[in-house]
N, C-alpha and C positions, 0 to 999 in steps of 0.2 A: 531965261531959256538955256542959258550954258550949265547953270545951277542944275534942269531937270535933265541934260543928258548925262552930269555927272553920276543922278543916281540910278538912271536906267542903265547905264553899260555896267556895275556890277550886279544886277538884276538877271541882264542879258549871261550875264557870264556864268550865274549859277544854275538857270535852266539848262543851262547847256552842259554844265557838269552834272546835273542831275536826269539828263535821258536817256541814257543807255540803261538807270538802273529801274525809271519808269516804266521803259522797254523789258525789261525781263518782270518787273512786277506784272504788265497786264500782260505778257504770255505766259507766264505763271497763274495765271487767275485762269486763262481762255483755257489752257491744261486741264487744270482741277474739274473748270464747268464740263469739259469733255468727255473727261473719267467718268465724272458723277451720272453724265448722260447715258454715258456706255453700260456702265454698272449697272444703272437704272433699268434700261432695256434688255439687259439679260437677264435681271431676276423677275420683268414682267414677263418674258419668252419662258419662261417653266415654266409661267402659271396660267398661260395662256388656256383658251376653248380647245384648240387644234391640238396643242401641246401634247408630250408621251405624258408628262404630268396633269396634266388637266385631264387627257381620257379618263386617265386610271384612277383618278377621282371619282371622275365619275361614275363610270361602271361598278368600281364602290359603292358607291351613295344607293345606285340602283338595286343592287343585290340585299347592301341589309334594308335598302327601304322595302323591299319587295316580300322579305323573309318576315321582317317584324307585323309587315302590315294581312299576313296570308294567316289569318288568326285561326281560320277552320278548315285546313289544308282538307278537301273531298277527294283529291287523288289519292292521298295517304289512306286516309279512311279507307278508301276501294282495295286501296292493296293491302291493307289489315283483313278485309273479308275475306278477300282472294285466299291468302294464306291459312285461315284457318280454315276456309274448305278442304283446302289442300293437305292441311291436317287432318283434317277427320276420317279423309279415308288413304291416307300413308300408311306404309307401315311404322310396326308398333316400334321398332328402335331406330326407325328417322322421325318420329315427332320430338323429339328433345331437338332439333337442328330447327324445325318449325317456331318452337316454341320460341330459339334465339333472336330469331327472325320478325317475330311479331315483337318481342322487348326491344331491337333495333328498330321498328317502325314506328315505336312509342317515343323511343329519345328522338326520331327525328321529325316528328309532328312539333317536338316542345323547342327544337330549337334556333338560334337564330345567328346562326353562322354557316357559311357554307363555305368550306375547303376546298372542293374538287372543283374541275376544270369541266364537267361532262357538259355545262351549258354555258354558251357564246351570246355574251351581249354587246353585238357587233354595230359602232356608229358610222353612222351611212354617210349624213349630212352635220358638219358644223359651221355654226354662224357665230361672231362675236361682235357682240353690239354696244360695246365701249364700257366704259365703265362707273359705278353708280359713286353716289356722292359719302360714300363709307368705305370705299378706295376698292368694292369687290368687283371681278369682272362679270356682265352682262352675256351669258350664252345662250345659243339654241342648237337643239342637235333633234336629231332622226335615229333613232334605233331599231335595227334585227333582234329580238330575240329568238332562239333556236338551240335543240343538244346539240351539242360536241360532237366530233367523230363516236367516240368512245358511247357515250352518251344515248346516240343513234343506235348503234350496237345494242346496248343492253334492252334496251323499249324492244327492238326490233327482236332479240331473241326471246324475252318476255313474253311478247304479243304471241310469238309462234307456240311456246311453249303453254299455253295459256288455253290456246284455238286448240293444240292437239292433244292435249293430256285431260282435260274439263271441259272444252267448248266454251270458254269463258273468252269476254273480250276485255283489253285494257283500256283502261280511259281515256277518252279520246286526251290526244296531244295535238296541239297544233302549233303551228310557228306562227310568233307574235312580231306583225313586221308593221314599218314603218309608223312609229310612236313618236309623235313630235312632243319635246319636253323642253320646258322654258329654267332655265337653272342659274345661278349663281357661283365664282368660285371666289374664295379668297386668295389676298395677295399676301398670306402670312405661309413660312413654310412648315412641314408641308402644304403642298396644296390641299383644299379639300370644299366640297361642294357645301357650298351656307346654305339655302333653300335650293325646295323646285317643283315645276309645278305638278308631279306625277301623282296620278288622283287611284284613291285605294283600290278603286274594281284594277286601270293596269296595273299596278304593284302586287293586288291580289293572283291576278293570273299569272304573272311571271313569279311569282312564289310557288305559283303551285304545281308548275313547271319545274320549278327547283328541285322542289321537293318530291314531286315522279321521278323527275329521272335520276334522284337521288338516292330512290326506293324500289327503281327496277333489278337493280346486283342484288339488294337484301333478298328481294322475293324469290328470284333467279335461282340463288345458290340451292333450297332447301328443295323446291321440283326439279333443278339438274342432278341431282344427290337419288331424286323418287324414280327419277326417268334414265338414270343410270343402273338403277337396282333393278329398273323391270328391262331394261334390257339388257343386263347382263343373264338373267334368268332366262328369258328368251333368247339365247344365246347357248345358254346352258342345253336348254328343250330341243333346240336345231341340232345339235351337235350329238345328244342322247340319240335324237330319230335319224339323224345321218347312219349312224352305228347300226342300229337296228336295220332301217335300210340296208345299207351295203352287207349286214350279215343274212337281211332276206334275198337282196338280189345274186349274193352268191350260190346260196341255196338252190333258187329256183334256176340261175343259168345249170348248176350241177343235173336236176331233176332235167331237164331241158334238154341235158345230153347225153343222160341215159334214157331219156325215150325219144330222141334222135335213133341212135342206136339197137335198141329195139324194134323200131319201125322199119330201122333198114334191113336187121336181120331177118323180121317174116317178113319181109317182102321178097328176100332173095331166096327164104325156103320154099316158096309157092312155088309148085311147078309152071312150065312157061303157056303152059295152055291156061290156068289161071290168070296167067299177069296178062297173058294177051287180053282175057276177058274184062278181067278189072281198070285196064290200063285207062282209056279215057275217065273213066271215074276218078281215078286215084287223081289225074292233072285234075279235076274238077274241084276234087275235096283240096289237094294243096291253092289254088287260088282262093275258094272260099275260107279258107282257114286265115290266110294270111290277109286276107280283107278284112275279117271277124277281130281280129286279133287287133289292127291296124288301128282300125275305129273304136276298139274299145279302150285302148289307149289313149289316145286324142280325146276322148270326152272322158275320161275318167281326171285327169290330172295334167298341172301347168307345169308341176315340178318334174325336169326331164330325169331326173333318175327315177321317179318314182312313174314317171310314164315306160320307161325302161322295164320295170319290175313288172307292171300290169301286162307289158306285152311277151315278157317273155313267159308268164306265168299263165297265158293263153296259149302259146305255143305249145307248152309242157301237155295242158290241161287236156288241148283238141288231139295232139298227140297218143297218149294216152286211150282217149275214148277212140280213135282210129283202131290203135292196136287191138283194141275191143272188138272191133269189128271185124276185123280181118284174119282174126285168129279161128272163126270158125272156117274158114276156106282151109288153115294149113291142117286139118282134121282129112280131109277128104284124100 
């Protein structure tokens, strides 16, 4: 017994000088496993379902899946007809702007990237549902698809231009909501969607969504270019017949006040035994004149200058045939 406490008190002794440095070895290790934890969880946070990185994966994924799989874009096609209607009866030095128009709808039926921002594939709902045994994460999501502000615009002024220049209508567009898709993403960076389950009829309609409102500017520009030239010429015609106008209704106010003038001068040469005789006549013919005249204005014309001219070129007219009349009296 004295033998075994001898060699456990240096036993005892060296535990004892060896725990302060055990102490820092296993917080040293509890550290590391911490870091590694922490680390760990921020590079699964970018790659998350919900994640800014995971959306924009996805919305990715849906765009070129949607473009590549829209093998026979029918919207395009429609707006390729449109267009050469639209050409055929243009004029003859805007159909080269048509023509451009139709070669821009040919590269964009063949291709399979989309640049612009005109169409929003907005997710509604996300779910993540852990993650599979090849380390990728497990998602679900809900999607809007719909154009863009910008997007909206162009359909919108297409359609109008379409309805009033041809009587033509655009194909139908409609917004593609609430698409529930079952998807994958990896946990390599960047992120980016492995499968999923979006089946080719949706892919095909949000392609061809793409690809309308990708093709509503191209068509736009060449009947905003047709529809400019016919109203600047109509513009041109309004502005010719304003002239004309204004150089007939100066005309006829002048005739109008030479046979004002007239009418007052034989009236004053009648002797007063005349005027007395005439005199209820004469109020009779001034009211029927100026009712004549009144109404023949009002049904003649909507445009007030031009209702102007017919009235006062009745006033001249009845004027005139009075003076007629009344000039056999200043004989006597």
């Amino acid at each position: 017994m004295p033998q075994s406490n001898t060699w456990a008190s240096p036993i005892k002794q060296l535990l004892f000088a060896l725990r302060p440095v055990s102490a820092s070895l296993l917080l040293g290790a509890s550290i590391f496993i911490a870091s590694c934890s922490e680390q760990s969880a921020e590079e699964l946070a970018t790659n998350t379902c919900g994640s800014e990185a995971g959306r924009d994966a996805f919305r990715g994924f849906v765009t070129q899946t949607a473009l590549a799989r829209d093998t026979a874009p029918d919207g395009v096609a429609r707006l390729v007809d449109i267009t050469r209607y639209a050409s055929s009866i243009a004029d003859e030095d805007l159909r080269p702007q048509f023509r451009d128009a139709l070669s821009a709808l040919s590269n964009l039926s063949g291709r399979a990237e989309f640049s612009d921002n005109n169409v929003e594939i907005i997710i509604k709902e996300v779910t993540e549902r852990g993650v599979s045994e090849n380390g990728e994460i497990l998602c679900w999501a809900s999607i809007d698809v719909r154009p863009a502000g910008s997007g909206t615009e162009a359909l919108q002024s297409l359609a109008d231009a379409l309805s009033l220049e041809y009587d033509l209508s655009l194909p139908a567009v409609s917004q593609i909501t609430s698409l529930p898709i079952f998807y994958t993403i990896s946990d390599s960076e960047p992120a980016r969607v492995v499968e999923a389950d979006l089946s080719a009829r949706d892919a095909g309609r949000i392609g061809g969504l793409i690809r309308l409102v990708e093709g509503a500017p191209i068509v736009l520009a060449p009947i905003e270019a047709q529809k400019g030239r016919r109203e600047a010429y109509e513009k041109e015609v309004l502005e010719a017949r304003g002239a004309v106008l204004s150089a007939s209704l100066a005309e006829e106010r002048y005739r109008l006040a030479v046979s004002k003038n007239a009418l007052n001068d034989l009236w004053a040469g009648l002797d007063e035994a005349t005027r007395d005789k005439l005199s209820a006549q004469q109020t009779l013919w001034v009211r029927q004149r100026d009712a004549r005249c009144d109404l023949s204005s009002k049904e003649a014309e909507t445009d007030q200058n031009q209702r102007e001219l017919n009235k006062v070129r009745c006033l001249a007219a009845e004027n005139e045939r009075r003076i007629s009349g009344l000039q056999r009296y200043s004989n006597w």
